[in-house]
C-alpha positions in Angstrom: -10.2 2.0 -7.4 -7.6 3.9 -5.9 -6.9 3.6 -2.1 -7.4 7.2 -0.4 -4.7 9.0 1.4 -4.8 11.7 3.8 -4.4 14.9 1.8 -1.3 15.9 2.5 -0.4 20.2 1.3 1.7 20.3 -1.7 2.3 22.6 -4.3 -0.6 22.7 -7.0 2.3 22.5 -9.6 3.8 19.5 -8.4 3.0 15.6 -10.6 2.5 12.8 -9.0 5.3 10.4 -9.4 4.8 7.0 -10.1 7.3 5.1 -7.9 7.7 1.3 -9.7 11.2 0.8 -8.2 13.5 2.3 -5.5 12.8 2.6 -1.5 9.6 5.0 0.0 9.3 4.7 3.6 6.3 6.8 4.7 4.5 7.5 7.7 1.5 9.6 8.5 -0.4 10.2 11.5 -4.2 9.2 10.8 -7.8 9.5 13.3 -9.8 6.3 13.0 -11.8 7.2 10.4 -9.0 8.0 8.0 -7.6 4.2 8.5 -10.4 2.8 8.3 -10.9 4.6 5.0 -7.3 3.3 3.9 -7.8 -0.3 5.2 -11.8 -0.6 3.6 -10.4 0.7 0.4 -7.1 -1.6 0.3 -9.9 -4.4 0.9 -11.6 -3.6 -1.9 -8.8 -3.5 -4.3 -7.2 -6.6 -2.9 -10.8 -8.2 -3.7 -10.8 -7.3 -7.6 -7.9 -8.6 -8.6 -4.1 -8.8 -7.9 -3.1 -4.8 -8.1 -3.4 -2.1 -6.1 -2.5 1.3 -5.9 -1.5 3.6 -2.8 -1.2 7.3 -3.6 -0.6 10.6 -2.4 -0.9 13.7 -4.2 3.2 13.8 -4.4 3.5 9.8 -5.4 1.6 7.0 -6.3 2.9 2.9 -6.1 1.0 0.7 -8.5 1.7 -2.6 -7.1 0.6 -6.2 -8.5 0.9 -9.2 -5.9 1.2 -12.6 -5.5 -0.3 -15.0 -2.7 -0.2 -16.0 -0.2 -0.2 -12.5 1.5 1.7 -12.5 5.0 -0.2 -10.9 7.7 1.9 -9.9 11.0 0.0 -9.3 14.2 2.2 -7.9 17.1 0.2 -7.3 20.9 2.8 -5.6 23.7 0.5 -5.6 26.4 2.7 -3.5 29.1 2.8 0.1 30.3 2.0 1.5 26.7 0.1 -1.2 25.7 0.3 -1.5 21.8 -1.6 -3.5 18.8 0.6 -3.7 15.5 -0.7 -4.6 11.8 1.9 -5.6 9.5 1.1 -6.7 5.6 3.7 -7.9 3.6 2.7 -8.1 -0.7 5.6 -9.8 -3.0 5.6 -8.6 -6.3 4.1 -10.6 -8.8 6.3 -12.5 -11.2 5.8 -11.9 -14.7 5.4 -14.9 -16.5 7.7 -14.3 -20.2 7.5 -17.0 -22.8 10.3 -18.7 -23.5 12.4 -17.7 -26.5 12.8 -20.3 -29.5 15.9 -20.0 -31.7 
């Protein structure tokens, strides 16, 4: 399953590109459904196994993970009150055989 992203405009000629290494730092502004959408989804794939993929219709990130998975919650409960979600995924290591010579 692939999580669901707000549709963002882009040409029609455009590929996706498959980002596997590098720095993306992206930020969109969503209404409640639309996260709820993203976090359900992210769920799901998180529940099936140990990839998941976040994609636009510029990029996607196919990313497998390793546990445990660090959760950050962040409350600022002043003037502009503020709740903050942070989820950190480390990349699984791939596990190579060891060479015999």
């Amino acid at each position: 399953m692939v999580l669901k992203m707000a549709d963002i405009p882009t040409e029609e000629t455009k590929q996706r590109r498959v980002i596997t290494q590098g720095d993306l730092e992206w930020e969109v502004h969503l209404n409640k459904e639309q996260v709820a959408d993203f976090l359900i989804s992210l769920g799901e794939q998180m529940k099936k196994g140990d990839e998941i993929t976040i994609k636009t219709q510029e990029w996607e990130i196919p990313f497998k993970f390793r546990e445990p998975i660090e959760l950050e919650i962040e409350f600022e409960g002043y003037d502009d009150r503020e709740l903050k979600f942070e989820i950190e995924f480390k990349g699984k290591k791939e596990c190579n055989a060891p060479q015999v010579s």
